[in-house]
N, C-alpha and C positions, 0 to 999 in steps of 0.2 A: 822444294819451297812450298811453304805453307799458301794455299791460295782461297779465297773466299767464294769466288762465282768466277764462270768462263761462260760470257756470252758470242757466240758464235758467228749472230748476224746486227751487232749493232750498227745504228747510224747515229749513234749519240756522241761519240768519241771520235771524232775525225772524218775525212774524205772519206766518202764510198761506205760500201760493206765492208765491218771490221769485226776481227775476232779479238775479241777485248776480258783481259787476264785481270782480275784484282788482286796486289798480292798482301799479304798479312804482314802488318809494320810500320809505323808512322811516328816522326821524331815527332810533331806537333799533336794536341791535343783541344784539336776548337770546341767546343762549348758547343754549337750547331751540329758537328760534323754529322751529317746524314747517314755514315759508316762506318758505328763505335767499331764492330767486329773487326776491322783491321787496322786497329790503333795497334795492338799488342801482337810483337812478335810471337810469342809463343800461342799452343793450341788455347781454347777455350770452349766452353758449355753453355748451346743454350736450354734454358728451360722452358717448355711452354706449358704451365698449368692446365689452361682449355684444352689441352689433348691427354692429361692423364686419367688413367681407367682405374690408379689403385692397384694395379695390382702385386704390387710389393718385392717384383726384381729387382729394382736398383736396392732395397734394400739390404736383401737378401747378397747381391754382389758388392756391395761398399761394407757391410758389418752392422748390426745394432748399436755401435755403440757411438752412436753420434746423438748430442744434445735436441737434438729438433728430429723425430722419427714417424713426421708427418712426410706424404710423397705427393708430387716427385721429389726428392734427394734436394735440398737446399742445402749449399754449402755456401756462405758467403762472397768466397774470391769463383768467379769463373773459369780462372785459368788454375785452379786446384786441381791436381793428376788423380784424385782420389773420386772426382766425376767419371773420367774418362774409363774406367771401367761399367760400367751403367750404361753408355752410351749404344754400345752393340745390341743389347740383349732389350731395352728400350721397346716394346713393339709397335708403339705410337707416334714416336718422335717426340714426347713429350720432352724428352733430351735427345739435343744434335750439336756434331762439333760442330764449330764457327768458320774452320777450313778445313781443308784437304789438301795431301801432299802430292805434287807433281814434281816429274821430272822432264828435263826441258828439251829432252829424246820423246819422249811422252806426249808433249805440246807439241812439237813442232812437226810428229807424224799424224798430229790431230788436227793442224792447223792446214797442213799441205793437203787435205782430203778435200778442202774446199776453197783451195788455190785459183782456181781459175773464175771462183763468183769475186773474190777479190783484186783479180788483176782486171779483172772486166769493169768494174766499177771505181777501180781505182782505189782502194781500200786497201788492207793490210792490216797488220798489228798496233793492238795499241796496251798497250801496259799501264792501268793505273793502281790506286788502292787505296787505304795507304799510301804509303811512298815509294816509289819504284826505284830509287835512283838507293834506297836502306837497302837495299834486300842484292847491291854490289853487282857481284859476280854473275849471280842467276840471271841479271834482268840484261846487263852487257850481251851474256854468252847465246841468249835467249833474241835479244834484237839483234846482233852478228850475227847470228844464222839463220834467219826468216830474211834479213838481207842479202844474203847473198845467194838466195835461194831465188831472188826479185820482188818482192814483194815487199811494200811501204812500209816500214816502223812509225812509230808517236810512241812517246812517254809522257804522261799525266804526273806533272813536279808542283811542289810546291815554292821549290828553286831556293828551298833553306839547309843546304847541305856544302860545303865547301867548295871555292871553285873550282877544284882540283876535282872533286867527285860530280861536278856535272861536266865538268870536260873532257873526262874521261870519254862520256859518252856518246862525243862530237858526231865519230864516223860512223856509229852505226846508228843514230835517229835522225828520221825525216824530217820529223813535224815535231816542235815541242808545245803538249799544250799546258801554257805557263800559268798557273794561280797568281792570281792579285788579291789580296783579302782586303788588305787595309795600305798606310802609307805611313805610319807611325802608330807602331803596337808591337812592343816587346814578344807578346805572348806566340803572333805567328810569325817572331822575326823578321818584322817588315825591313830594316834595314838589309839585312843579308840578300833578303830573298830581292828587292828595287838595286842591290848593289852586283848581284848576278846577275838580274836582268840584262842591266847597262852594258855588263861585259858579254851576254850573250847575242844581242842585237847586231854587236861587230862580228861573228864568226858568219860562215857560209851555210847558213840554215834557215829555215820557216817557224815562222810562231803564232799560236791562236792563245790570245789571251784570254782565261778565264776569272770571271770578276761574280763572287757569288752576294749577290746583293741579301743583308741579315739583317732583319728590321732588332732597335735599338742598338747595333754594336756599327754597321758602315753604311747605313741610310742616311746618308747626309750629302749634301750637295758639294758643300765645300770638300769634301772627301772623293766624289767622285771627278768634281775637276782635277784635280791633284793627278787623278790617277790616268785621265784622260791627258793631259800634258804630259806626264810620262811615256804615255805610246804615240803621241805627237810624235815626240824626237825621234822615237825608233823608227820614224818611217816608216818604208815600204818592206822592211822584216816581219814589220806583224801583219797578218793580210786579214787576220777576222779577229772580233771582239765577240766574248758571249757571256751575255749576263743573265746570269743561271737562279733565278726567284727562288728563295727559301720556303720548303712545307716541312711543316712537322708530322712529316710520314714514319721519322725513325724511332717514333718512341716506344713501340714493340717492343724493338730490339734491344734496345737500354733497359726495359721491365724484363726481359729474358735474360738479359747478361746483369742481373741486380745490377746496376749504374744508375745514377739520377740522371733526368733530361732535363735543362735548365730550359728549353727553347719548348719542350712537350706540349704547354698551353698556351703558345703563342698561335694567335687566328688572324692575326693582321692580313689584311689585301696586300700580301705579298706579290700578287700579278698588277696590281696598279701602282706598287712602288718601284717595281720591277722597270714599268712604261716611263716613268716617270726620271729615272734612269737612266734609259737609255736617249731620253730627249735631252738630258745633258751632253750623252758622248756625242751624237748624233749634230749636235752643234761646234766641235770640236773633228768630226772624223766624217771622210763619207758613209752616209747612212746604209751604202750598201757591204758594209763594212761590219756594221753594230748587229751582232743577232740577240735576240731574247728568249734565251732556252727555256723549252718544256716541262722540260724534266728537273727534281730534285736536285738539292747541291749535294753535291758528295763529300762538301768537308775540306 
């Protein structure tokens, strides 16, 4: 499986100390997402101009005969296999893949080296990316075995995949941490993803809801009630709420993978709409309930 980053000792992703996988793949494509690099199954290039030195291997390894024979190597699409030769021989980075292929023998003798800071804190695995629940077989066989090994699974859903492919995944995840984007928007599937929900609050599982507050697209009150009344009913199945403030940190990577970033020049007091936010759930849920994350939305 194509993977983008493996952080080792997050606390961002769940209870405890977690070893957290991103994998490359994502049915949705939000306009915010903080994590173009693993929209797209297949590999990809990035490019970083401020590291190139000129000196004309990629050239020399793709051919002259490309319309543009300024460097680094501009090829329109990122995921062109005609990058991917330039990428090794590179001496600056000015070109890097977007992922790295693992195998889930690979992970899970990597993961058990530090098995015991995880059982100690309570932590474990967590799978995000992308979409975990796209990428099937790997991410089952990958939580089935770090389970039964004892150690806590999480998968990071966007819960827009059929219900068939998220209940697949019953036995072997712990914690589900559930996106909430919006509560009527075609684009991230709000129906599917509120009509999985409903059916996942009945099974014998835990859920932390994740709500990525995006100024102009779900800053709105009447939106976040909506969504608050929703985890009302679910009870005591969702046990934490976290509403995760939007920065436009990612637009690097959108300039490195040529993509446009529609959200790039957005500077709004994303941490005070954030606040502002979470005083609505906060009047709907016990506040020691509501958290308001640190960190970037991931999308």
């Amino acid at each position: 499986m194509l993977l983008t980053k493996i952080v080792r000792d997050s606390i961002l992703d769940g209870p405890g100390c977690r070893y957290t996988i991103f994998v490359k793949g994502c049915n949705l494509r939000c306009e915010w997402c903080h994590n173009p690099e693993t929209q797209l199954l297949e590999q990809e290039v990035f490019t970083y101009e401020q590291f190139c030195i000129q000196c004309g291997l990629c050239l020399t390894a793709i051919g002259t005969n490309l319309p543009q024979k300024q460097m680094p190597i501009r090829i329109k699409d990122a995921a062109d296999p005609r990058y991917f030769k330039c990428v090794d021989i590179c001496p600056t980075g000015a070109l890097s893949f977007a992922g790295k292929e693992y195998t889930i023998d690979w992970l899970l003798n990597d993961l058990l080296k530090y098995q015991l800071i995880y059982k100690q804190t309570n932590g474990g695995l967590t799978i995000s990316g992308g979409e975990p629940l796209l990428s099937g077989d790997f991410s089952y066989e990958l939580c089935r075995r770090v389970k039964a090994s004892g150690i806590h699974t999480a998968i990071d859903t966007s819960g827009t995949l059929s219900w068939e492919t998220v209940a697949r995944f019953l036995p072997v995840v712990d914690l589900w941490l559930y996106d909430i984007k919006h509560t009527d928007d075609p684009a991230v599937q709000s129906a599917l993803n509120i009509a999985n929900f409903k059916k996942l609050i009945n099974q014998n599982t835990e859920i932390w809801v994740r709500i990525p507050i995006i100024p102009g697209y779900n800053d709105n009150k009447s939106i976040w009630k909506e969504m608050a009344r929703l985890i009302v009913a679910a009870g005591e199945k969702v046990t934490r709420i976290d509403l995760l403030p939007f920065h436009p940190y990612a637009a690097p990577k959108y300039t490195a993978l040529r993509r446009h970033y529609k959200f790039g020049d957005r500077r709004e007091e994303t941490e005070t709409i954030a606040k502002l936010a979470k005083s609505v759930f906060v009047s709907y849920l016990p506040k020691e309930r509501v958290s308001m994350g640190k960190t970037m939305v991931h999308g």
